[in-house]
N, C-alpha and C positions, 0 to 999 in steps of 0.2 A: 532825288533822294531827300531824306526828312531829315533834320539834322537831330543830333543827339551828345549830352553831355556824359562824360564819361570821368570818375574821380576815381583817382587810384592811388594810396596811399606810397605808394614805392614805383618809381618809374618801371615801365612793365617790359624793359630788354636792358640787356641780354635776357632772354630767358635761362637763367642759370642756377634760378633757388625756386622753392616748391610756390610761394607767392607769385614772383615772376611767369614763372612756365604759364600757370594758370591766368596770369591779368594777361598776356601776350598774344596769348591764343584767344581768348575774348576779345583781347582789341580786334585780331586780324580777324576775326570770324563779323565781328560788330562794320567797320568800315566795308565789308563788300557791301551794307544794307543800310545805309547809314553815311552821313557828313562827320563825323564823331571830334569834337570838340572835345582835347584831353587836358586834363588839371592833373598834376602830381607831384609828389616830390623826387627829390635828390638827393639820396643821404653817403652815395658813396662817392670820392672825385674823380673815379676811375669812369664812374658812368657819363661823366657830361660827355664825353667823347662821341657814345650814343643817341646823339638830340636829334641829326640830322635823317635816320632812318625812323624815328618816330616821327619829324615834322611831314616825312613825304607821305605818311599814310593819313596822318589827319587835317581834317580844315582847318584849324586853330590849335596852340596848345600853349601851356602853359606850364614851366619847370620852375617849381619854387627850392630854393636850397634848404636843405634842413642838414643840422650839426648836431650828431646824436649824443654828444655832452651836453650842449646847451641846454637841445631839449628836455633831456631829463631833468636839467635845472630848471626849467620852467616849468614843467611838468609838475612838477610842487605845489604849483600856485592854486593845482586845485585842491589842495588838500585845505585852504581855506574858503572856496567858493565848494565845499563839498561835492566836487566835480569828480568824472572817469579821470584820472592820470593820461591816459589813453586820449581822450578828447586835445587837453592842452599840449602834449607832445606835436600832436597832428594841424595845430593852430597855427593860422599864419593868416595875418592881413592881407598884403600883395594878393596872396589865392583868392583871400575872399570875394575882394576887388574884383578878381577877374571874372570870378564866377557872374559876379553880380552884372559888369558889363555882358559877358557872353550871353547869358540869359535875355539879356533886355535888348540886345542888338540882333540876336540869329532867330529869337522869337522861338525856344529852345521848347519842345513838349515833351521830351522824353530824358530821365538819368537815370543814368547805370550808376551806382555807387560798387566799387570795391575795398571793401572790409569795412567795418562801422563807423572807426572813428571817422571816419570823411562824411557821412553822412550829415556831419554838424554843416558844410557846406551846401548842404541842398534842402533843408528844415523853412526856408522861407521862400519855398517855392511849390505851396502845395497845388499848383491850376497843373503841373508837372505831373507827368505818370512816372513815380519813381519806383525804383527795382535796387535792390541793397543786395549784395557777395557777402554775407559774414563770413563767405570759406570756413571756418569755423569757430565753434564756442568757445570763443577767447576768456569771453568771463571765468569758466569752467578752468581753462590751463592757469590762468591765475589762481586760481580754486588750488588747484595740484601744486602749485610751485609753495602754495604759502604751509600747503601740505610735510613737505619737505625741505623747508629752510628753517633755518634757527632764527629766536629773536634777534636784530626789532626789524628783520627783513620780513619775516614771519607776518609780523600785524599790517606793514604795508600790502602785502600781497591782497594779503587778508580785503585787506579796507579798497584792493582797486575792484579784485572779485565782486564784491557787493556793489560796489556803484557800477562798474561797467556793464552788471548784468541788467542794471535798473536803465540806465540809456540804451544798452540792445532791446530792450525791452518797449521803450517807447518806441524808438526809432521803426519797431517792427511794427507796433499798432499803429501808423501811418503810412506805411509803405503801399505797395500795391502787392509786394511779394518780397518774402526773405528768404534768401537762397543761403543754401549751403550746400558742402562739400561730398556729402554722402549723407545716406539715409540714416544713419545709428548718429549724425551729430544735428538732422532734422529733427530727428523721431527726441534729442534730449531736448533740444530748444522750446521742440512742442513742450514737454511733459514741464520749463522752466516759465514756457509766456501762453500758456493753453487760451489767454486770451486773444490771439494770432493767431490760434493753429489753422484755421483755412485758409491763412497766407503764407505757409512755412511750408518748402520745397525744397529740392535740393537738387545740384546738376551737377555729377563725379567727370573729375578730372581725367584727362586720356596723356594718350604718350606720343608722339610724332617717333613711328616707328621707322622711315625711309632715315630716321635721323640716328635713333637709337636701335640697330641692328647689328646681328652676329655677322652678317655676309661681306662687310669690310675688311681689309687689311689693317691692323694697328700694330705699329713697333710695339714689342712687351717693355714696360718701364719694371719690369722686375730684375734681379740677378736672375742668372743661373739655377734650376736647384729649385729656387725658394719655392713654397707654399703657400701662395698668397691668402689671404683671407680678408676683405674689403669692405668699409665703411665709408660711402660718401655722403657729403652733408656740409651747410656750412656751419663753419667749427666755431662761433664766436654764439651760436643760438643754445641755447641752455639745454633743452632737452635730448640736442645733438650730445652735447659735453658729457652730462649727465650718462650718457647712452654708452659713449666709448672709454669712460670711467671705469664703468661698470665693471665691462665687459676686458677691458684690457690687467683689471685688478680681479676680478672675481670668477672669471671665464680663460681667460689667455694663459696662467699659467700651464693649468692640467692640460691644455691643448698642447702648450711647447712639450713638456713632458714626458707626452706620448710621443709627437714629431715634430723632433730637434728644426727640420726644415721649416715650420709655420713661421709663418710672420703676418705680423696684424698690420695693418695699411690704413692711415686715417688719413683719409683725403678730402678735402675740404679748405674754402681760404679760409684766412684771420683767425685762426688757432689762438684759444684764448691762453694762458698763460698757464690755465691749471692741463688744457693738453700738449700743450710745446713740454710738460714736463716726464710726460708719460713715454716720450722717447728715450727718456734714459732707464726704461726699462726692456727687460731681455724682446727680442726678438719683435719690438713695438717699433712701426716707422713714421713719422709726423711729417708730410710732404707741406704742408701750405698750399698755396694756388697752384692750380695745374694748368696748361691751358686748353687740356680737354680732358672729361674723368671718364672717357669712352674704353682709351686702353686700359686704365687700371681695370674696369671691371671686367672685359673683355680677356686679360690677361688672368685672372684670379682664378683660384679653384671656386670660391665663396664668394658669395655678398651675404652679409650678414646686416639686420636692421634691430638690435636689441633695445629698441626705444622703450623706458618706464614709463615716461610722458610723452603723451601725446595726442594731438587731437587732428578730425578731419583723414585725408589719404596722405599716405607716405608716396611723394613721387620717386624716390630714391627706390624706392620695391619694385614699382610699375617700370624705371628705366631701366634694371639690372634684370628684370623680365621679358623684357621687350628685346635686350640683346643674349634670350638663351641662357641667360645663367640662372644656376640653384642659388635660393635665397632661402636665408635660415631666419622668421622674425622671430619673435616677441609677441603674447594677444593684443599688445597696445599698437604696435606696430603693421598687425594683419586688418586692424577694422576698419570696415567701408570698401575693403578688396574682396572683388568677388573671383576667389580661387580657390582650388581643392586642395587644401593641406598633405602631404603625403606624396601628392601628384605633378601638382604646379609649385610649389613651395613649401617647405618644410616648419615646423612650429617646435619653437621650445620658450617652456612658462619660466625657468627657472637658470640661473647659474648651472646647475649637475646638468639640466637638460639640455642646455646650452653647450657646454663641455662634452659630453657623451656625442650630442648629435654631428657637432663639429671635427670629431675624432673618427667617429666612425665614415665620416664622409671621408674622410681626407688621408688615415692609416686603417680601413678594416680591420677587426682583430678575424685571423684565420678560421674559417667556418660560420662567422657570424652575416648575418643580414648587408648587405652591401647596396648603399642609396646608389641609382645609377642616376648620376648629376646628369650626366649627357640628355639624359632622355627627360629631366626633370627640366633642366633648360628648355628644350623642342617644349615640354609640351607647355610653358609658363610663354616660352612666344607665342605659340598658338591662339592661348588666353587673350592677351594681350593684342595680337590683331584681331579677336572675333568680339573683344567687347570695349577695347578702350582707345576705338577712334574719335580723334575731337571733332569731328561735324557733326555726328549723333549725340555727342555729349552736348554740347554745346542749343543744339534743337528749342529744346523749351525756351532759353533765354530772351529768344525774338517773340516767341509770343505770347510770352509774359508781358512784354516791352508795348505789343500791341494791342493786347483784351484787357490785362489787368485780370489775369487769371488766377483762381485759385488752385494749389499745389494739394494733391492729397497726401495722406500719412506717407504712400507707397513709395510719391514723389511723382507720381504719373500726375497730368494736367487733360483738365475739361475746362471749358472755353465757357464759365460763369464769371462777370465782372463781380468785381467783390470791393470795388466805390468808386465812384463821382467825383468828380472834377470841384463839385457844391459840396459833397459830402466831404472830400479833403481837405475844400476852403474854412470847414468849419472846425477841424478838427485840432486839439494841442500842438501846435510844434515841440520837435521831441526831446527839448532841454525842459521845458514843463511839466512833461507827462509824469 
């Protein structure tokens, strides 16, 4: 086996947040073809637990701790070295070090980078066939947040948006290939770095269905009675927050309303502060960590995904599909999912649509149209095993790793090198570009 460097900005197990799932199933997919030498961080302390099922898959590794106060206090430092914030959050010596040993002792030809900022760790190793995860256009969600926050949180946003786009952007005109999550967050990056676009591809996340399936047995974590309606996510991510704000302030009344039994279920750990407070509203429950979110959905009438923001696949949709349930999103919420609305999933643009569609699922008024969730479930698993298994997902990644192939718009791959090992040597490393 050929060994290979693999950076991942967030240790990639548990697989239990939409990052995770996706760098986890890459690792596991990458090690059956490969010695994979992993660099990453540590940012939760519940995860060091997890070192030792990471060490036995890989040759080497590397856990650097990172303290997401700090970081953001550090992360400052680029606002005078006119740097991505993003970049200095994900800085750390120790890593660099290691990398720079690993590289120079395993005689390393190939890195996987996932997500950009980690990129900065593999910039001085162009004789390298590197392959970068943007998962997705991070610069864009900053874009969105600076969108909807008030001053002076506003100008920051503002000011990471533009630079981070400018280092994705380099980062990609060196690469051998920039992946991302789905075709509509390739198809933007093209239309952002069109000087890349024959290296911009994209490889959509799958579901481990033998995992997430209706055919188990789960205790219901609900009372009696109730009407579940279910949000998982974790609850400390802004656009999670944002989502069940919303929805629990602008959507959840008219739903109680109509039926006094609904109750809205935010499931998710580290509920930030503004949603530990949405429990003390009617009929809302704010769980924290669960130790599995299998029975909540499994138990619910609904999953509901009313994300405003948001970029890349929602795996919260793909898992609450995958186990047979109707899932009511959001357009922000549906893109990069290849499902028939109506059939495998249900769409509402707005609050009323939101409210009406939730209602009608859950209290029919007499004589009117009646969603049949049963069937809507069946056929969203269906979906779900005929097109989002991770080893076809996953396919192009290896050989990308080994041609240096270019991705078309569609995201299909032909097997044209698209540079040189000389051609790389000469090119900016991607803090210059």
């Amino acid at each position: 086996m050929d060994d290979l460097l693999l950076l991942v900005h967030r240790i990639p197990y548990p697989p239990n947040k939409g990052d995770k799932i996706r760098s986890y199933h890459l690792l596991k997919h990458l090690v059956q073809r490969y010695r994979v030498h992993l660099g990453t961080f540590v940012d939760d302390e519940d995860d060091w637990r997890h070192l030792p099922h990471l060490k036995e898959l890989c040759a080497s590794s590397h856990f650097a701790r990172l303290d997401p106060r700090w970081a953001r206090l550090r992360s400052l430092g680029a606002l005078l070295g006119n740097r991505s914030l993003s970049q200095d959050y994900y800085s750390d010596g120790g890593l660099r070090a290691w990398v720079a040993q690993t590289m120079r002792e395993q005689r390393i030809g190939r890195v996987m980078v996932f997500s950009g900022p980690m990129a900065q760790y593999a910039e001085t190793y162009p004789q390298a066939r590197r392959v970068v995860d943007f998962c997705d256009v991070d610069s864009d969600k900053w874009r969105q947040y600076a969108q909807r926050k008030s001053w002076p949180m506003r100008l920051l946003y503002a000011y990471e948006a533009e630079r981070l786009l400018r280092y994705e952007r380099a980062v990609a005109a060196v690469s051998d290939a920039a992946l991302f999550v789905s075709e509509p967050e390739a198809a933007l990056f093209r239309a952002l770095a069109p000087e890349s676009g024959d290296r911009i591809g994209y490889f959509g996340n799958g579901v481990d269905t033998a995992y997430f399936t209706p055919h188990a047995e789960y205790a219901s974590p609900y009372a009696a009675g109730e009407r579940a309606v279910v949000f998982c996510g974790a609850m400390d991510y802004w656009p999670n927050v944002d989502a069940v704000c919303w929805f629990a302030r602008e959507v959840f009344p008219a739903v109680l309303a109509r039926e006094p039994l609904a109750r809205f279920y935010i499931v998710g750990a580290r509920p930030s502060a503004e949603v530990q407070a949405l429990s003390a509203l009617p009929g809302i429950r704010v769980t924290g960590t669960v130790p599995d979110v299998r029975p909540y959905v499994a138990h619910a009438a609904l999953s509901v995904a009313p994300l405003r923001i948001a970029r890349g696949i929602q795996n919260k949709v793909l898992e609450a599909m995958s186990m047979a349930k109707a899932v009511i999103v959001s357009p922000q919420a549906l893109e990069g999912i290849s499902a028939e609305t109506g059939r495998e999933l249900l769409l509402a643009e707005d609050a009323a649509q939101f409210a009406a569609t939730v209602n009608q699922a859950l209290a029919p008024a007499a004589g009117s149209a009646v969603y049949a969730l049963d069937e809507i479930g069946r056929a969203a698993r269906a979906r779900v095993e005929t097109s989002y298994g991770w080893a076809a997902r996953l396919a192009p990644v290896e050989a990308m790793l080994e041609s240096g192939l270019d991705a078309s718009p569609a995201g299909a791959v032909d097997e044209k090198r698209v540079a040189t090992a000389a051609n790389a040597a000469a090119a900016p490393t991607w803090n210059q570009a």
